[in-house]
DOVEX-611033 format. One line per 10 residues: number of its first residue (from 1); their letters; for each residue x negated, y negated, z negated of C-alpha. Coordinates in Angstrom, 1 decimal, decimal comma. Layout:
% residues N
NUM> A> X/Y/Z | ... .
//
This chain:
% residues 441
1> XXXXXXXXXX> 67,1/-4,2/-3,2 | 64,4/-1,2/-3,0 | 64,2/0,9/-0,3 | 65,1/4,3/-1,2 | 62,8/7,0/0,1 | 64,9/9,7/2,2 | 64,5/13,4/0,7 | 62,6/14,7/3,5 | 61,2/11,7/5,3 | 57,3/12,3/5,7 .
11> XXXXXXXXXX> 54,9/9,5/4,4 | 52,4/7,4/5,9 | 49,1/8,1/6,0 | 47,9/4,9/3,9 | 50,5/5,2/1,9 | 50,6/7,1/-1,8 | 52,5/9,5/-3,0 | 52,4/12,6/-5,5 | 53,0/14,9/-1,8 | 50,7/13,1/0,6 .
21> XXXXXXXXXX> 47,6/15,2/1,3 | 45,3/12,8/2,2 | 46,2/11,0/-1,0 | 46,0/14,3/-2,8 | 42,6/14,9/-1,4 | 41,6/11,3/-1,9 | 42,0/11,8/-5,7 | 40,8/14,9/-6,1 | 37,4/13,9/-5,0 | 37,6/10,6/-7,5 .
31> XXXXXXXXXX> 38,4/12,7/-10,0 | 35,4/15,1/-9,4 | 33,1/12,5/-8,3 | 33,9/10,7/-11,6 | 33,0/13,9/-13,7 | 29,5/14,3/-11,9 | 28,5/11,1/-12,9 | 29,9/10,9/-16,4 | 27,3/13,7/-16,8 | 24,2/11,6/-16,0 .
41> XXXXXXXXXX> 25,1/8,0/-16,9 | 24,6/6,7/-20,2 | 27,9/5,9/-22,1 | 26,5/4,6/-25,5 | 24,1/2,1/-26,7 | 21,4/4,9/-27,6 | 21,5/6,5/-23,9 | 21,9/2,9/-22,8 | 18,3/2,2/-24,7 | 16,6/5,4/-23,8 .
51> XXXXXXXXXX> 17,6/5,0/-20,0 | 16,2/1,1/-20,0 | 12,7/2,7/-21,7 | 12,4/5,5/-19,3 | 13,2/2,9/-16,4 | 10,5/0,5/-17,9 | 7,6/3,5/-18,1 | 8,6/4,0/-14,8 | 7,7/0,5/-13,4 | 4,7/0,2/-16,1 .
61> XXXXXXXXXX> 3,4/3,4/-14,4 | 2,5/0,8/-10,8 | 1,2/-1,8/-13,0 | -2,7/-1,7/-12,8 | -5,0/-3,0/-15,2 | -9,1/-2,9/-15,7 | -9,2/-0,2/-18,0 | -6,6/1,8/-16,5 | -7,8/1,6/-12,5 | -11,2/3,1/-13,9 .
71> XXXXXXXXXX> -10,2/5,9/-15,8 | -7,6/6,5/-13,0 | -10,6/5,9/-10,4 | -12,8/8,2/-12,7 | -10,5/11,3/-12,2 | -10,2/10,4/-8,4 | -13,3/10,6/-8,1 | -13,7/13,8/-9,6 | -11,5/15,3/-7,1 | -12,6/14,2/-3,8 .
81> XXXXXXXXXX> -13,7/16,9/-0,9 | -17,4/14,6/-1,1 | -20,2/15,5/1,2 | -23,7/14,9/0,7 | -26,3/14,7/3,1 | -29,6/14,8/2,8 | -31,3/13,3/6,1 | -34,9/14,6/6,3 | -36,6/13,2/9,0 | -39,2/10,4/10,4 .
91> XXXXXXXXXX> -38,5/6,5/11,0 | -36,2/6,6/14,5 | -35,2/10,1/14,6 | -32,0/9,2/14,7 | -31,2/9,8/10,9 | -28,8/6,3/11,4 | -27,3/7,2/14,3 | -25,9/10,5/12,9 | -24,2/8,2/9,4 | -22,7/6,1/12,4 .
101> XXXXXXXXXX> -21,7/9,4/14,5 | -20,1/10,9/11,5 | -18,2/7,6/10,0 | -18,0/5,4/13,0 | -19,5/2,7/11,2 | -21,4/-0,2/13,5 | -24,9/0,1/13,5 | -25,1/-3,2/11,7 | -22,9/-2,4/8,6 | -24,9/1,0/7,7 .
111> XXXXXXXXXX> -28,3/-1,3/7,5 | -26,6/-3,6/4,9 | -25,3/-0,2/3,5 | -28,6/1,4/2,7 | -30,2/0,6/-1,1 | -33,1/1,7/-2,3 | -32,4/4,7/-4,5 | -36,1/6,2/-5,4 | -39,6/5,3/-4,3 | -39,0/7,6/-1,6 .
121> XXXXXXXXXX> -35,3/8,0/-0,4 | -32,2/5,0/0,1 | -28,9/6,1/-0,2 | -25,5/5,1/1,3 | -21,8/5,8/0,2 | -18,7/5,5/2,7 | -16,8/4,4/2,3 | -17,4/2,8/-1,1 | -19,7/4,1/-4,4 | -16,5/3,9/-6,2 .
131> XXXXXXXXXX> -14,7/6,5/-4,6 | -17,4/8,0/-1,6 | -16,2/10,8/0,7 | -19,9/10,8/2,3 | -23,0/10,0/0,2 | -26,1/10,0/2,7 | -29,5/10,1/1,1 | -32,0/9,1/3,6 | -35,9/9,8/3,1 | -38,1/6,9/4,1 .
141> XXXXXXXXXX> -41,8/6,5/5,4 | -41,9/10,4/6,4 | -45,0/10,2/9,5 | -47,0/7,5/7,4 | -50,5/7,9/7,5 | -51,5/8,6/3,7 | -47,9/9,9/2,7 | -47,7/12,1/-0,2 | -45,5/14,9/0,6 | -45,8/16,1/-2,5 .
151> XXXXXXXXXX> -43,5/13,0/-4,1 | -41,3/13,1/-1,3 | -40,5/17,1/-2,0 | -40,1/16,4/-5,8 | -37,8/13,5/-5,3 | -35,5/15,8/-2,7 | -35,5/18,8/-5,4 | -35,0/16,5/-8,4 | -31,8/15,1/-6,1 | -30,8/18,8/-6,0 .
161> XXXXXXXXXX> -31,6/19,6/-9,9 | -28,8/17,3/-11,0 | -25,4/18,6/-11,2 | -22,9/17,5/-8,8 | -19,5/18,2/-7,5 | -20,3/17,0/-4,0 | -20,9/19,7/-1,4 | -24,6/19,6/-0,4 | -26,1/19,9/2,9 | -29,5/19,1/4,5 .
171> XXXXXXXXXX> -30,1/17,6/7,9 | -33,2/18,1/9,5 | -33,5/15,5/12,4 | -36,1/15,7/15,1 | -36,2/13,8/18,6 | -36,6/16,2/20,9 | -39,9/14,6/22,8 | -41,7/15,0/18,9 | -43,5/18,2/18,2 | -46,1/16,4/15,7 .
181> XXXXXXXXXX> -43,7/18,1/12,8 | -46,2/19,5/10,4 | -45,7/17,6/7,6 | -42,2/17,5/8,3 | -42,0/21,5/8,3 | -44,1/21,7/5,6 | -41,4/19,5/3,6 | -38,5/21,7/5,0 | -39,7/24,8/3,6 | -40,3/23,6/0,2 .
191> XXXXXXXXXX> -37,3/22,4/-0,1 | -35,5/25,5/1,4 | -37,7/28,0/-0,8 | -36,7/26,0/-4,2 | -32,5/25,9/-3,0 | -31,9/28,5/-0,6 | -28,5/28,2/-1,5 | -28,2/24,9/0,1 | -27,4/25,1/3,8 | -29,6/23,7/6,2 .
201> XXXXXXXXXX> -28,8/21,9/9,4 | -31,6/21,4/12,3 | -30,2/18,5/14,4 | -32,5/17,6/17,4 | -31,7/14,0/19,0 | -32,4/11,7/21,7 | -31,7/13,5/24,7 | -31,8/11,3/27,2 | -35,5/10,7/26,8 | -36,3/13,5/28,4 .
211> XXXXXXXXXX> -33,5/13,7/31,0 | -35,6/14,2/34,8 | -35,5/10,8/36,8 | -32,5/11,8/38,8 | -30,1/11,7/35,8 | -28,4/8,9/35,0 | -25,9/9,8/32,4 | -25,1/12,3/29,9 | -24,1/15,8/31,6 | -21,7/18,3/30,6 .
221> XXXXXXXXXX> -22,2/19,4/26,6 | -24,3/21,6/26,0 | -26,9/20,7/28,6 | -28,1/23,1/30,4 | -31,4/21,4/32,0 | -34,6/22,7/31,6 | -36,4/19,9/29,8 | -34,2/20,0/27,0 | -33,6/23,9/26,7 | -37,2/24,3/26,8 .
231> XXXXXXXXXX> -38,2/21,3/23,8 | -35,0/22,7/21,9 | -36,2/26,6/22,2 | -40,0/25,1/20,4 | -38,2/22,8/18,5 | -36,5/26,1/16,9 | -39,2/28,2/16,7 | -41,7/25,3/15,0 | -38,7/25,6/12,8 | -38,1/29,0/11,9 .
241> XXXXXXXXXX> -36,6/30,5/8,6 | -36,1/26,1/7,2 | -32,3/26,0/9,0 | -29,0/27,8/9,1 | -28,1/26,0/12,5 | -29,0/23,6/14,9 | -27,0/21,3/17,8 | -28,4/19,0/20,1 | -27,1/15,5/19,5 | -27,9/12,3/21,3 .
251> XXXXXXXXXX> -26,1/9,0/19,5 | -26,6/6,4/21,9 | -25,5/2,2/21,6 | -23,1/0,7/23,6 | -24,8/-0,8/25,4 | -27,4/1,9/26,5 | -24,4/2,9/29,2 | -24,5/7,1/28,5 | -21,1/7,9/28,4 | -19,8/9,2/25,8 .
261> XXXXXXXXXX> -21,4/7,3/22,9 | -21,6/10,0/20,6 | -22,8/13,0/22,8 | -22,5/16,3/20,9 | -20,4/14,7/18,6 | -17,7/17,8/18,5 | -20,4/20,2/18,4 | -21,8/18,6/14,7 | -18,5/18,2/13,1 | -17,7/22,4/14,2 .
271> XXXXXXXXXX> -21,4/23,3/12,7 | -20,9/21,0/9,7 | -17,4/22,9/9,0 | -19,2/26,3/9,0 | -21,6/25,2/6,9 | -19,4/23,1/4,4 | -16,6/24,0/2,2 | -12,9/24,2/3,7 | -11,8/20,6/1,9 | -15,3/19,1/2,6 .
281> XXXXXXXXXX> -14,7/20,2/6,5 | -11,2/19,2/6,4 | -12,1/15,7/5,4 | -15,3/15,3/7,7 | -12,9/16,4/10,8 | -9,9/13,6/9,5 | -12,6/10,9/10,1 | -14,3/11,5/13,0 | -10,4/12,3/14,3 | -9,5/8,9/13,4 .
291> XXXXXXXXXX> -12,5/7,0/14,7 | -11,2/8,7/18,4 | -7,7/6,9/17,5 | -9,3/3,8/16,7 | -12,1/3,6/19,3 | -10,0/1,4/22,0 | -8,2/-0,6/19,2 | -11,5/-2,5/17,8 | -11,6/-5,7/18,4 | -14,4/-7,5/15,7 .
301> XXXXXXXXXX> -17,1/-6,0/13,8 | -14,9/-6,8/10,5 | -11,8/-4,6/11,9 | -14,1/-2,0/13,1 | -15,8/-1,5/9,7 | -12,5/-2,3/7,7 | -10,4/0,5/9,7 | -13,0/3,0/8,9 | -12,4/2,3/5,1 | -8,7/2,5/5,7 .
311> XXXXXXXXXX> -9,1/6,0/7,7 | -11,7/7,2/4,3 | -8,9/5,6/2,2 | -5,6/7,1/3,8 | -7,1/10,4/3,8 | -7,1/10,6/0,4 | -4,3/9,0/-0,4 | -2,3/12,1/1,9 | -4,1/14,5/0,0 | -2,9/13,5/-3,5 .
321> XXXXXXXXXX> 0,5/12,5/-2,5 | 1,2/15,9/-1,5 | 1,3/17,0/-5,3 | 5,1/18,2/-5,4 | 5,8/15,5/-8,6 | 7,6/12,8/-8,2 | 6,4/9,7/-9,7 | 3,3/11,8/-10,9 | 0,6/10,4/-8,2 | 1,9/6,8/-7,9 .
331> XXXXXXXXXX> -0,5/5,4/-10,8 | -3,2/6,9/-9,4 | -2,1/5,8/-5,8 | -1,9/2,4/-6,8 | -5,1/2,5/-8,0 | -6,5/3,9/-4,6 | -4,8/0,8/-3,1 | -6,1/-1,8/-4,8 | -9,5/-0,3/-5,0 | -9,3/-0,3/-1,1 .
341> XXXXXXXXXX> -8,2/-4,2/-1,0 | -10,7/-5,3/-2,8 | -13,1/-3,7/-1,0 | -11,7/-4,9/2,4 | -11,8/-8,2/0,7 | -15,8/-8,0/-0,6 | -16,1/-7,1/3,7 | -13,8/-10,1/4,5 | -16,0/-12,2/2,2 | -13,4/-12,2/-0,8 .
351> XXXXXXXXXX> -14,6/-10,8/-4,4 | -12,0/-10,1/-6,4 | -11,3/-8,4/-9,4 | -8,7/-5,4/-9,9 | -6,0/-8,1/-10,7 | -6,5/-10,3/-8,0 | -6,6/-7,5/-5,3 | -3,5/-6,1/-6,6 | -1,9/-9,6/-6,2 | -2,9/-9,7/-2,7 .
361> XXXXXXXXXX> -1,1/-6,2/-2,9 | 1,9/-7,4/-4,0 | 2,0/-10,9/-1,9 | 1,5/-8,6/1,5 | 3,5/-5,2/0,7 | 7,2/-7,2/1,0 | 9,4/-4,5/1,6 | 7,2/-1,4/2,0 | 7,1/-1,0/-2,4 | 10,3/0,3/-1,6 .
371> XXXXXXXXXX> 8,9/2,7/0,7 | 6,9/4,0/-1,6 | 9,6/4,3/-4,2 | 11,4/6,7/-1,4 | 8,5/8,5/-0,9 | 8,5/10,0/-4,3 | 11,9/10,6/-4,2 | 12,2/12,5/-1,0 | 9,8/15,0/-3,4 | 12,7/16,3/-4,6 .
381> XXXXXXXXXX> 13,8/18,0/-1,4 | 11,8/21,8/-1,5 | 9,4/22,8/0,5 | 9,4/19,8/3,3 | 9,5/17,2/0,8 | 5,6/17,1/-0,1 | 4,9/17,2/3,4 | 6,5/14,1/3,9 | 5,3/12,5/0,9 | 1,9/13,1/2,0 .
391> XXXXXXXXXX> 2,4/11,8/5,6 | 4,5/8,6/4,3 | 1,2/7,9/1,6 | -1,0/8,1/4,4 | 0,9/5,9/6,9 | 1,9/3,7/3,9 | -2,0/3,3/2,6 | -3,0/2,8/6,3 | -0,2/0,0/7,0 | -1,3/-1,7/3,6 .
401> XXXXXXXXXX> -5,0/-1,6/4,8 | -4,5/-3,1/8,2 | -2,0/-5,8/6,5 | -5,0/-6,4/3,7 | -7,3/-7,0/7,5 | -5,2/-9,7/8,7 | -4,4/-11,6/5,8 | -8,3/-11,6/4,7 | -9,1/-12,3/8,3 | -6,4/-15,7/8,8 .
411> XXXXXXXXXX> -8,7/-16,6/5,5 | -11,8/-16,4/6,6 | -11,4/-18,0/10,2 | -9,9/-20,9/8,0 | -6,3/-20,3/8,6 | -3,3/-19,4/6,2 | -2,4/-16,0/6,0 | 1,1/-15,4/8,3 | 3,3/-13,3/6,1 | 5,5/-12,9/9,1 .
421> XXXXXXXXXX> 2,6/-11,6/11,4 | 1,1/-9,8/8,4 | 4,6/-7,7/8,2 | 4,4/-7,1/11,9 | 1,1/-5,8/11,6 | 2,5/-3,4/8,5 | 5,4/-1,9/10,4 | 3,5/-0,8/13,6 | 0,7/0,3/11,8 | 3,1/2,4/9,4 .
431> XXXXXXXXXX> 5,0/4,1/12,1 | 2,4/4,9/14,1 | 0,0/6,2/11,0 | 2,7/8,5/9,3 | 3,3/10,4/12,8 | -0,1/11,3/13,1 | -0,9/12,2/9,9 | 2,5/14,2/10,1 | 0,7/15,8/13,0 | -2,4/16,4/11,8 .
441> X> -1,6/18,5/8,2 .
//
């Protein structure tokens, strides 16, 4: 026989009832919760159809294709805070060691990197010509006997002439013990009469040559000994009215034992962000930030190299992620992402095509597509939400880079890649990169 419920006997908690309150409350929100998403999901076959086709140009949108990666990388390209630098200067000035002071690039990699680009000047792009944040033109045979100065002024100005939406700079390098600069003056103030416009940086090197006897190591920046402010002071004057600044730099090797490496380093990114644009600037203090992360991390001259791309690479990648539209940078992120794999892979020994380097995309990303994915969602929330974005693209783009390492390096020494290292290497790589570029914007 039922139980009968007494008049006034109060109910239990999990039980229902038109008078429970927790029950009461429990409905309410059902009911509401229900209404909220009646309002956004489809209930017929033609929402049902247009929410599948919006879903599928959604997902098209991370596909990548020949055609579309150039016109995407075209546009990229157009964008980017690039640099150009034109190094004026004689064989051993230290034109090489100021590319490898600037990108952190072994000494090694920037000779392969130089081409011949006129009968007078090579040039080199970092981190790739596809999508350069540095483009170094370097003028060769200056100080030959028999050298027409005359070519080498109009191949300079004819680099100007041309239009370009790089930032320009020149850099004037002189050892400091060399004060047979005639036809290297004479060169400077051509050039400066025909683009005064164009800043102008004097950049006087190898220090240590000069150091007196007693001195065995670099001292504290600037120097202060009489030697060098003496040479520096003529240096200047020989000089006069062909630069905007000038720092004293001296861009040692390993193994030459002065500590640090890349004395005056600070002091040429600071001139270089007076003399450069506020993106340009921005950009040239990212890298030379990240090659101070990286220094005690390097272990062969392929990771060394390969995590200067990735720094180049992630850079970018934070800047265009920060565009407050969800979904509206992925294509063109994707793009940056397989552009920077296959370049990693041509270092690594692996050409690929577009295709091929966004397999290896999708064989080593696992679980971090979904990352992404939140990434563009969290754009939503005002404000913060770009921030974020930008940090998570960076960190994400770094993560992918140093995953795209290992998996070309297991190749090369012979050995299958280790998805389950590979994924290790991904997740430390991602936390660590997000914070800092958190940090750093």
């Amino acid at each position: 026989m039922p139980k009968e419920s007494l008049p006034n006997s109060p109910q239990s908690p999990d039980e229902p009832g038109d008078h429970n309150p927790l029950w009461q409350n429990l409905v309410g929100i059902w009911k509401e919760t229900t209404v909220q998403v009646r309002r956004w999901l489809p209930t017929d076959a033609i929402q049902l159809r247009k929410a599948y086709d919006n879903a599928q140009n959604i997902f098209k949108s991370f596909s990548v294709n020949d055609d579309k990666i150039a016109e995407i990388l075209e546009q990229i390209r157009a964008e980017l805070p690039t640099t150009e630098a034109l190094l004026i200067g004689k064989p051993q000035a230290g034109k090489s060691s100021i590319v490898r002071g600037l990108t952190g690039v072994s000494a090694e990699i920037i000779g392969q990197g130089f081409r011949p680009h006129t009968q007078n000047t090579q040039r080199y792009a970092y981190p790739s010509e596809d999508l350069p944040l540095l483009v170094f033109t370097d003028t060769v045979g200056l100080g030959d006997i028999g050298q027409d100065t005359d070519s080498i002024v109009q191949e300079l100005t004819g680099e100007l002439q041309q239009e370009s939406s790089y930032a320009r700079i020149l850099i004037l390098t002189v050892k400091i013990t060399d004060f047979a600069v005639d036809q290297l003056r004479q060169i400077a103030q051509e050039v400066r009469a025909a683009y005064p416009g164009v800043p102008c940086l004097l950049a006087v090197t190898c220090l240590h040559e000069i150091y007196p006897p007693e001195m065995t190591d670099h001292p504290s920046y600037p120097p202060e000994t009489d030697q060098v402010t003496r040479a520096f002071d003529a240096l200047q004057s020989s000089f006069a009215g062909c630069f905007d600044r000038a720092v004293l730099l001296d861009f040692t090797r390993e193994e030459d034992e002065f500590d640090p490496v890349f004395y005056g380093q600070e002091a040429l990114r600071d001139v270089l962000a007076e003399l450069l644009p506020e993106a340009e600037a921005n950009a040239i203090y990212q890298l030379i930030d990240d090659q101070e992360m990286a220094s005690d991390q390097l272990g062969t001259l392929y990771r060394d190299v390969g995590r200067r791309y990735i720094s180049a690479f992630a850079v970018i990648a934070a800047t265009l992620a920060a565009v407050p539209l969800p979904f509206a940078t992925m294509p063109v992120l994707t793009a940056l992402q397989v552009s920077m794999v296959g370049l990693l892979g041509q270092l690594y020994g692996q050409r690929l095509t577009p295709s091929q380097a966004g397999g290896v995309v999708s064989t080593i990303a696992g679980g971090f597509f979904a990352q992404a994915i939140g990434r563009e969602l969290i754009k939503f929330v005002p404000g913060i939400g770009s921030v974020i974005a930008a940090s998570w693209a960076a960190g994400y783009t770094w993560a992918l880079g140093e995953g795209a390492c290992a998996y070309f390096g297991d190749l090369m020494g012979g050995k299958k890649p280790d998805p389950e290292k590979i994924q290790q290497v991904m997740a430390t790589a991602f936390e660590s990169a997000k914070e800092r570029f958190r940090a750093s914007r």
